[in-house]
C-alpha atoms as one frame of an Amber mdcrd trajectory, in Angstrom:
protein
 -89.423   0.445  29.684 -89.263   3.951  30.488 -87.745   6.678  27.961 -83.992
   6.930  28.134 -81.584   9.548  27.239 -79.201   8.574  24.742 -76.239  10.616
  23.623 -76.092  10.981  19.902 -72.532  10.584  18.616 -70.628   8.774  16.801
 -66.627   8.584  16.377 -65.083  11.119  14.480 -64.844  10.214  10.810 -66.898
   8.817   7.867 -66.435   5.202   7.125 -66.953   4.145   3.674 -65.501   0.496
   3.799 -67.457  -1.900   4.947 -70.803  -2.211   5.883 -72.981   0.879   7.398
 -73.078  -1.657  10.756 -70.458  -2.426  11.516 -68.659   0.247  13.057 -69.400
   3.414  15.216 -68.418   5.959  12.786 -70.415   8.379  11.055 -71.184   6.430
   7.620 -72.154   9.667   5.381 -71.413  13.066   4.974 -71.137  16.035   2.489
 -69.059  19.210   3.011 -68.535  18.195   7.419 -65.712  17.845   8.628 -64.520
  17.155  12.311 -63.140  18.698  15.466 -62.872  17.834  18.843 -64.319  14.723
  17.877 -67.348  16.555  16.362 -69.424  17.292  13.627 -68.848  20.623  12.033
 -69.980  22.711   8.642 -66.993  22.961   6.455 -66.382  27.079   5.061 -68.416
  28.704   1.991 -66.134  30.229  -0.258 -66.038  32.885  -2.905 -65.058  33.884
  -6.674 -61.664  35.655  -6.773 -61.660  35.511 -10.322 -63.381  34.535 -13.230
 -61.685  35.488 -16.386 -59.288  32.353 -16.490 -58.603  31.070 -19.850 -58.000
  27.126 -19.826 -58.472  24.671 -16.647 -55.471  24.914 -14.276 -52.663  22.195
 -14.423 -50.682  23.832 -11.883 -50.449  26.914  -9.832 -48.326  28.942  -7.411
 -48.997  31.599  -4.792 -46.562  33.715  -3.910 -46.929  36.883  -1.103 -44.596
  39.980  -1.418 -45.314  43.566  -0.202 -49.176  42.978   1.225 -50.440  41.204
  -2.552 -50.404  37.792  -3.390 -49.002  36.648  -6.092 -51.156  34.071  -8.517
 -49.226  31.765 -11.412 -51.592  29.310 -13.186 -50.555  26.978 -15.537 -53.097
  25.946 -18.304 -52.780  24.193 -21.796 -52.324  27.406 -23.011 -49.929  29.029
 -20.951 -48.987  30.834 -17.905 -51.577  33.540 -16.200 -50.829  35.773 -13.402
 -53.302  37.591 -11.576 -52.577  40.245  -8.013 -54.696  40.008  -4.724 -54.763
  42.391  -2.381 -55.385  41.496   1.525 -59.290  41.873   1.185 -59.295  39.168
  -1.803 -59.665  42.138  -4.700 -57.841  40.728  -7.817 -56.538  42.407 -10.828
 -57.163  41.566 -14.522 -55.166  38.527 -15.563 -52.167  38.639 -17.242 -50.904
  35.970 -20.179 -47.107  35.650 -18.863 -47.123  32.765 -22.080 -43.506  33.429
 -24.230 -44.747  33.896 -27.862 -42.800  30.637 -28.527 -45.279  28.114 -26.666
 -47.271  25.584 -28.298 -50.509  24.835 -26.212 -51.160  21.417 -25.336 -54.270
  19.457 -23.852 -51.725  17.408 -22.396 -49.938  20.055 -20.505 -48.994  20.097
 -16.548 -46.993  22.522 -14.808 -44.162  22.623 -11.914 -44.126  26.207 -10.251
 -41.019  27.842  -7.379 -39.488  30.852  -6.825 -35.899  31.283  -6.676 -33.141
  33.997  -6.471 -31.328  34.780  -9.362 -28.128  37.065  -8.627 -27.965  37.902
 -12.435 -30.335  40.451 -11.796 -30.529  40.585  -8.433 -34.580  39.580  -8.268
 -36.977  36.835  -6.942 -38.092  34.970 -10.291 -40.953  32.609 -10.671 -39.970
  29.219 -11.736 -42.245  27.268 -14.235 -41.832  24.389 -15.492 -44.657  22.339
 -18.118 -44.267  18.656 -19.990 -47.254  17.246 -21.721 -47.573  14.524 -19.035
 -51.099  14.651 -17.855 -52.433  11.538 -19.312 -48.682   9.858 -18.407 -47.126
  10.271 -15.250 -43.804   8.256 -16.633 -43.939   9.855 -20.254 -40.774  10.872
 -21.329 -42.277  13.376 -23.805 -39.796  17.107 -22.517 -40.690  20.195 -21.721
 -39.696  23.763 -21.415 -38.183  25.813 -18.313 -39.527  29.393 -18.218 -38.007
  32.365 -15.507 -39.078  35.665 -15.050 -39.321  38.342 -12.246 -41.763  36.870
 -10.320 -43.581  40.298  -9.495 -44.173  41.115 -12.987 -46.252  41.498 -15.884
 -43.679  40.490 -18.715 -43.824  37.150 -20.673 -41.302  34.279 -18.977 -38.746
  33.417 -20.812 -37.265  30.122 -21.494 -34.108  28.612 -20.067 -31.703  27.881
 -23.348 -30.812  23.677 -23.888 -32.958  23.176 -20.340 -35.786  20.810 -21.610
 -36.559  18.186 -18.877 -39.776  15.620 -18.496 -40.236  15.678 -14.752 -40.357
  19.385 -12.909 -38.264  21.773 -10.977 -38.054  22.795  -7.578 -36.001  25.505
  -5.689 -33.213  24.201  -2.717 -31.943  27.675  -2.064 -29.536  29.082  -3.421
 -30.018  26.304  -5.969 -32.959  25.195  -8.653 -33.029  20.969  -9.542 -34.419
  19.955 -12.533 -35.277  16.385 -12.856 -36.930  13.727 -15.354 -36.715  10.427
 -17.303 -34.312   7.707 -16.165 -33.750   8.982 -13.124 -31.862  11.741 -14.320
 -31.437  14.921 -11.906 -29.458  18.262 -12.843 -29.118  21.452 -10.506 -27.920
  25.154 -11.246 -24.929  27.022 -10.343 -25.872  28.412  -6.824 -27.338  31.892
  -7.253 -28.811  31.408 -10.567 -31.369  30.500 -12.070 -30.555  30.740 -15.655
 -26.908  29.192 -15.315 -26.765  25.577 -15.718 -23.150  24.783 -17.301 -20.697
  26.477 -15.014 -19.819  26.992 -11.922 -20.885  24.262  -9.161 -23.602  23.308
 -11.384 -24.155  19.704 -11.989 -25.355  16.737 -12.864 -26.383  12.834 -11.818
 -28.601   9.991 -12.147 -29.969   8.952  -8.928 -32.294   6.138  -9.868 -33.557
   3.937 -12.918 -37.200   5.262 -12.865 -38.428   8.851 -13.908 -38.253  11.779
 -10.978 -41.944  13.179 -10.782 -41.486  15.750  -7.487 -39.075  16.964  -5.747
 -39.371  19.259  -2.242 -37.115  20.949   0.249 -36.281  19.058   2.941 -35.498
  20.189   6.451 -32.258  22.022   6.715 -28.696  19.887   7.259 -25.927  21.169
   9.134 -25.304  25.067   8.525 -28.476  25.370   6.901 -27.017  23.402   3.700
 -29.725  23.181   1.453 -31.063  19.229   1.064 -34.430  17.908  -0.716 -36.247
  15.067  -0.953 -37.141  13.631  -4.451 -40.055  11.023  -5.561 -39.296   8.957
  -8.152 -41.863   5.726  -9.409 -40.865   3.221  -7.445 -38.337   5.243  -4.737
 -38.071   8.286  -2.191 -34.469   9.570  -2.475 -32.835  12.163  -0.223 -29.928
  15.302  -1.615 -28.157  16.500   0.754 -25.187  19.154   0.534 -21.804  17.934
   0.851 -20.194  20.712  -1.061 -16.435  20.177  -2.876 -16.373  18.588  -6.518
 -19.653  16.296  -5.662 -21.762  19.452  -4.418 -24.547  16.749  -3.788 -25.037
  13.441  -2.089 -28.021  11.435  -2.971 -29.345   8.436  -0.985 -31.987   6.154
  -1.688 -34.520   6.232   1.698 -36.694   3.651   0.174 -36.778   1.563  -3.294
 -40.570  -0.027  -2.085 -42.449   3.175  -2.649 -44.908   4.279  -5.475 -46.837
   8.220  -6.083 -50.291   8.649  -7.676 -49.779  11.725  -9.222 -46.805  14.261
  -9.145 -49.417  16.763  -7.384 -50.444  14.625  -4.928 -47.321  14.991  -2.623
 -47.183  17.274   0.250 -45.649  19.268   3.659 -47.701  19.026   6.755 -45.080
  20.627   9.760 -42.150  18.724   8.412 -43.917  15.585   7.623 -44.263  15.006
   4.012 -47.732  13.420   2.696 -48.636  11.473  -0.584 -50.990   9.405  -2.091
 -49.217   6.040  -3.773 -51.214   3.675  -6.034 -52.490   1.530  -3.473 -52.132
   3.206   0.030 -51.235   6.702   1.090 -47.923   7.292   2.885 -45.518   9.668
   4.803 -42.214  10.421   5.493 -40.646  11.968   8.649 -37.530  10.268   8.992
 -38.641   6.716   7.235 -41.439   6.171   5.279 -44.788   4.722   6.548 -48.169
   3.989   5.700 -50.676   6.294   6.995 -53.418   4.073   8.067 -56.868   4.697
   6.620 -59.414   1.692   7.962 -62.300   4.264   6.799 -62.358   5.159   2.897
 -59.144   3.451   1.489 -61.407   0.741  -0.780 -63.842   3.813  -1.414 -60.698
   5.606  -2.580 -58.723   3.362  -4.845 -61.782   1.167  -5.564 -63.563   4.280
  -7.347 -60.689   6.504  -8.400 -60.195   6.968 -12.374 -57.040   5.407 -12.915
 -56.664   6.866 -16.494 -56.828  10.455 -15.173 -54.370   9.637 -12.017 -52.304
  12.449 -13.309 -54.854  14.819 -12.376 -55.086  14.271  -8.628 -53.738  16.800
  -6.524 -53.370  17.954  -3.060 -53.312  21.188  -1.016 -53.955  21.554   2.847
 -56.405  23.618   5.580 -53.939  24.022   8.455 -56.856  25.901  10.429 -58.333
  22.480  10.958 -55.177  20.179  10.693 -56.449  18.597   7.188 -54.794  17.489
   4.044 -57.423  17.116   0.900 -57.091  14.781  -1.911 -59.078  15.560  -4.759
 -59.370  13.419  -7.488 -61.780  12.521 -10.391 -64.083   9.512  -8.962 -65.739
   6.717 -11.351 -66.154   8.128 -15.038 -65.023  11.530 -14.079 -62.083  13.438
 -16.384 -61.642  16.422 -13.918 -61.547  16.035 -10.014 -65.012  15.741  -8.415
 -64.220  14.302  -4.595 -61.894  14.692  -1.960 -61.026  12.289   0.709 -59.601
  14.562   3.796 -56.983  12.963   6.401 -57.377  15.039   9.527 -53.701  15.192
  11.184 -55.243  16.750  14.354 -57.904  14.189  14.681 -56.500  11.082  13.357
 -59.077  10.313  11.045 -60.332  10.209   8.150 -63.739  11.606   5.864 -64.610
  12.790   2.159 -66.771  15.495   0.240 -67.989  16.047  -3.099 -66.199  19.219
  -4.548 -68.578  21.632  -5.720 -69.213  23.070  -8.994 -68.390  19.699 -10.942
 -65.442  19.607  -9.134 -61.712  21.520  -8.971 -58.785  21.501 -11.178 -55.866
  22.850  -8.683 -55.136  24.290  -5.384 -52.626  25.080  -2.989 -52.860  26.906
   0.799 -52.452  30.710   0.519 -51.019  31.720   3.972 -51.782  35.592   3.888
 -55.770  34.537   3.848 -55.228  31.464   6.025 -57.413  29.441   3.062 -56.585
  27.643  -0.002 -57.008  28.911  -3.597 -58.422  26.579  -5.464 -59.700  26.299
  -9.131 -62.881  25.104 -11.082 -62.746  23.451 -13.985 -66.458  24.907 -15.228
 -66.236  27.884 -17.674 -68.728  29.932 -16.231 -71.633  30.506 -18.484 -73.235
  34.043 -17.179 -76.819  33.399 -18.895 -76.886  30.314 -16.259 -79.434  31.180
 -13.169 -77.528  29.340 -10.669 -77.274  32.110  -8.324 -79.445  34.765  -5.849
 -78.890  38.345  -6.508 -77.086  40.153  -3.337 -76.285  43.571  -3.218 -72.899
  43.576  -2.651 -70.388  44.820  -5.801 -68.020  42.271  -7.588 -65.158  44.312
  -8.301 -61.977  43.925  -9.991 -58.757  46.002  -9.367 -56.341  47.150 -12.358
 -52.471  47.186 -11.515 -52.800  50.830 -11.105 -55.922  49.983  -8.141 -58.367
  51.161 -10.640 -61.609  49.928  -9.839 -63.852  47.978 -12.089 -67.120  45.596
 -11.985 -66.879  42.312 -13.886 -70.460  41.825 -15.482 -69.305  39.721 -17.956
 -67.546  36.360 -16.469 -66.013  35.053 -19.750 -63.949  31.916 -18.194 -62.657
  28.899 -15.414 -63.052  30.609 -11.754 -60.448  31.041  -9.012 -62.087  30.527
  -5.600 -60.616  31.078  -1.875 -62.284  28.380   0.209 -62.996  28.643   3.705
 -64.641  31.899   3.162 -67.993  32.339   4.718 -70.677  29.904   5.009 -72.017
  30.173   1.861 -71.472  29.706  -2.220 -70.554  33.304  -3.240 -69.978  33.998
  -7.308 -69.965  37.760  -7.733 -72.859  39.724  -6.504 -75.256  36.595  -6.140
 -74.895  33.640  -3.756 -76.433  30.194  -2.806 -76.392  28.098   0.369 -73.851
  25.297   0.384 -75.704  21.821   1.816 -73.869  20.079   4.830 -75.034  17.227
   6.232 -73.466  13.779   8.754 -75.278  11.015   9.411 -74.359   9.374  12.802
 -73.644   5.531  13.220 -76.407   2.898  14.292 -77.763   3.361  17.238 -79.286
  -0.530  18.047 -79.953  -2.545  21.098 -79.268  -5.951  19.145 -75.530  -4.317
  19.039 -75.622  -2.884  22.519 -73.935  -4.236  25.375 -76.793  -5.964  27.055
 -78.049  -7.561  23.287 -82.093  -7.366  23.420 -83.480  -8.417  19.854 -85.847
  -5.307  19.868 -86.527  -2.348  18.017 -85.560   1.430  19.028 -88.816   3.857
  19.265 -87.294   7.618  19.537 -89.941   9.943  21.415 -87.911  13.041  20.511
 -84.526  14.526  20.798 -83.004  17.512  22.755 -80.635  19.261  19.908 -77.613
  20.800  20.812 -75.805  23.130  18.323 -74.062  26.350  17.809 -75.887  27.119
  14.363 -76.554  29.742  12.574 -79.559  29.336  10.042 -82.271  26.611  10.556
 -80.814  22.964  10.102 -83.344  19.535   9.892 -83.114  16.437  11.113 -84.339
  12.701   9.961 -84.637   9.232  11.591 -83.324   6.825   8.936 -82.557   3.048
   9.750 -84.007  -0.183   8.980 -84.931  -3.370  10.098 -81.818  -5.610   9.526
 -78.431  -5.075   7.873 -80.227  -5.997   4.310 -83.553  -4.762   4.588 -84.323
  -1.366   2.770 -83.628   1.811   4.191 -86.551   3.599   5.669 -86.286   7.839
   6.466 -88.927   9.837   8.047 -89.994  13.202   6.771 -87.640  15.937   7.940
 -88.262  18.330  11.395 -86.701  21.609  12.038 -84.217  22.458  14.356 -84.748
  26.181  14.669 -82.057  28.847  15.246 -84.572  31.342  16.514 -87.509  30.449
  19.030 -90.444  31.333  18.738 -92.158  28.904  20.763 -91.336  26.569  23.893
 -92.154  23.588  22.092 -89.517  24.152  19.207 -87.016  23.202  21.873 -87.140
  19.958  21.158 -87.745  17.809  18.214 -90.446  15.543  17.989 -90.425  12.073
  16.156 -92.485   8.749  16.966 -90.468   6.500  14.950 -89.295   2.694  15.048
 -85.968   1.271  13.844 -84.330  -1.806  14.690 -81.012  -0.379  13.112 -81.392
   3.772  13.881 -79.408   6.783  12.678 -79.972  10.458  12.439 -79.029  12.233
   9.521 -78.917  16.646  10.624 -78.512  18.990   7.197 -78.050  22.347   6.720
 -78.977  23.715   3.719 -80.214  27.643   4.230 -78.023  30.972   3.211 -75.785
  31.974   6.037 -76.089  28.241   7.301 -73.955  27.031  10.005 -73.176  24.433
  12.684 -70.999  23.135  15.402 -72.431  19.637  16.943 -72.727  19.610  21.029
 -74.253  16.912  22.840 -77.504  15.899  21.236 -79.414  13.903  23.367 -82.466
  11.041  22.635 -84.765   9.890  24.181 -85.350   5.868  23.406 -87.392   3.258
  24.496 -87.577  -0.805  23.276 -90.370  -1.340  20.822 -91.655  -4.702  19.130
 -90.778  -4.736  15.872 -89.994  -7.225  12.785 -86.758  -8.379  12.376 -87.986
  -8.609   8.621 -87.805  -5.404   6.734 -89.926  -4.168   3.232 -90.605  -6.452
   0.646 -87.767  -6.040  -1.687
């Protein structure tokens, strides 16, 4: 049998259930994701700041005037930090009123909202000690304050609610245990009592979240609330009621109160069993790739912890949450809305704590939960200058990182902490490539000659032949080859391998500073080959 080309490719998407031959997805990857149907390196990303005291249990970005606007919620309080438009931060400032009592168990519920008191935008923030407990009843404290500023928040008198807050301009909901939901007097923010203000209880089960919903009539402000077990609509009505509530579904369940999203109207979460979606009705999003890799590995006991934020660039909404033993989040699993389908990463640096999409860098913001140690080598010296801004745009270089880092991903290709930087490894492995599974069945092996790669890269990449001899024999990878980015001879063109498989797959990393790649249409060239159907000795 002569050599014949073979396009390498798989369908988009990493499958985790089920068995590695079964299907004709990719079946591993780390930091990939997908477009077009293809293979691509996911963004580097870079240290915004450093200098944050406590891991986050909540955040808020906020853009006014060409700076974004940072709240952080941690077990000790509320930090705010400034961006400007090329990612240069200011110092942090502790926004904490002096009467706070830090918590380990703290989580925080962040909004803005108009307050006509004083005529000014004023961050929202909400925290209850609810991190190990989604449905404790344990209360917590509302805290306002000009959302702009520098000054401590201050505390919303006889306001102190288990669930969270959320803004349905011009009015702010509160919500918590027994289904119990209260909102302001329109305009206000710190005016609870009079007015139109008000009061219900729309279910039997604690509220966790609550978002605004697509605009009624007249642009009447309406929301959509989770509860435990329900979704629940409010919709204006006006007169003596102000608000109608109505149950959408009493079949539903949430994860984790952060773990709820808006994707273009449609709102995304992750329940305890399945993941789910409402535009109109609720329905399950299906996931036939890594739902048992999901829920099978997830840490139930830290559920609380999962959260959610979104990469509109490439139409995906990430789930990170802590996998096996883990306390903090250490994985995502990524449903692509543009492609349909779904696929997973480690998170780096031990994992993240928070995130949430910053539109003025087109990137999410998202936390570690490592406090940086500076006398750790992790990192190559560069010569670029980490610098700091003061309010005043003072300039200043942080030498002395001191606490949990604040990094916009999707920056780059590469890890960058300050003036030193790493590569960050990508690689996909494609699905079998077998003629016992081909349409024309032949119970023969697979000899690859070599392999015509076709990328838009940036730094050198490699390439293995990995496979094995039946579904349960032991896996079997040859040493790695180069796929150049720059020529230098003819022959590095192509890459050459003289290897057998019965069951064949090609596994392409990148791993090199500045390292980057788009898939194309790889081609191999294949022949049949004797080989045993029997595999290794175990």
């Amino acid at each position: 049998m002569p050599l014949q080309p073979v396009i390498v490719r798989s369908e988009p998407g990493i499958k985790r259930d089920g068995t590695k031959f079964e299907g004709n997805y990719y079946v591993d990857g780390q930091w990939v994701r997908f477009q077009r149907g293809l293979p691509r390196k996911i963004g580097g990303y870079r240290s915004l700041q450093d200098s944050l005291e406590g891991i986050a249990r909540g955040m808020h970005i906020h853009n006014h005037n060409a700076y974004t606007y940072v709240h952080i919620g941690t077990a000790n309080g509320i930090f705010r930090f400034r961006l400007d438009q090329n990612g240069l931060s200011s110092i942090i400032t502790n926004r904490t009123d002096s009467s706070f009592i830090s918590n380990e168990a703290n989580m925080w519920q962040f909004d803005v909202a108009y307050n006509t008191t004083n005529n000014q935008n004023e961050i929202l923030a909400h925290v209850a000690p609810n991190v190990e407990d989604i449905s404790s009843d344990a209360a917590g404290q509302l805290y306002v304050g000009y959302d702009n500023g520098t000054s401590q928040l201050t505390p919303v008198p006889s306001l102190t609610i288990s669930g969270g807050i959320v803004a349905l301009a011009p009015y702010v909901f509160a919500y918590g245990s027994d289904g119990f939901i209260q909102w302001s007097r329109a305009g206000y923010t710190d005016d609870w009592t009079s007015g139109d203000a008000g009061a219900a209880r729309i279910t039997s089960q604690k509220i966790v979240k609550g978002l605004p919903l697509r605009s009624g009539a007249g642009n009447a402000p309406s929301g959509l609330f989770w509860s435990l077990d329900s979704v629940i609509r409010a919709t204006y009505v006006g007169g003596q009621a102000v608000f109608q509530f109505d149950t959408i579904t009493s079949q539903s369940s949430i994860l984790s109160s952060q773990s709820v999203i808006e994707y273009d109207g449609i709102y995304y979460w992750c329940g305890v069993d399945r993941f789910l979606m409402f535009n109109g009705v609720v329905r399950e999003v299906p996931n036939a790739l890594n739902l048992n890799w999901f829920f099978d590995n997830l840490n139930y006991s830290q559920r609380q912890k999962v959260f959610v934020f979104k990469v509109p660039r490439w139409g995906e909404i990430w789930w990170c949450y802590p996998r096996g033993n883990a306390t903090e989040c250490t994985h995502a699993v990524i449903y692509n809305v543009r492609e349909q389908t779904w696929y997973d990463t480690v998170l780096p640096n031990s994992g993240r704590s928070a995130g949430m999409y910053a539109q003025v860098f087109s990137s999410p913001l998202v936390v570690g939960v490592v406090d940086v140690d500076p006398q750790v080598p992790l990192y190559r010296e560069t010569e670029a200058k980490d610098l700091r801004v003061t309010e005043d745009n003072q300039p200043r270089i942080i030498n002395d990182p001191k606490g949990y880092v604040v990094w916009q991903h999707e920056y780059g290709t590469d890890e960058i902490y300050g003036t030193q930087i790493r590569p960050v490894q990508s690689f996909f492995e494609t699905a079998d490539i077998s003629l016992i599974a081909s349409e024309q069945p032949q119970n023969m092996a697979i000899r690859v000659e070599y392999i015509e790669p076709d990328f838009v890269m940036s730094g050198d990449m490699t390439v293995e032949v990995t496979g094995r001899a039946n579904a349960r024999s032991a896996e079997v990878t040859s040493d790695p080859q180069t796929i150049y980015a720059t020529l230098t001879d003819r022959q590095q063109q192509l890459v050459y391998f003289r290897e057998i498989r019965r069951e064949m797959r090609f596994r392409f990393e990148s791993n090199t500073l500045g390292g980057n790649y788009q898939m194309g249409q790889v081609i191999a060239h294949i022949e049949a080959a004797t080989g045993t159907v029997l595999g290794e000795n175990p």
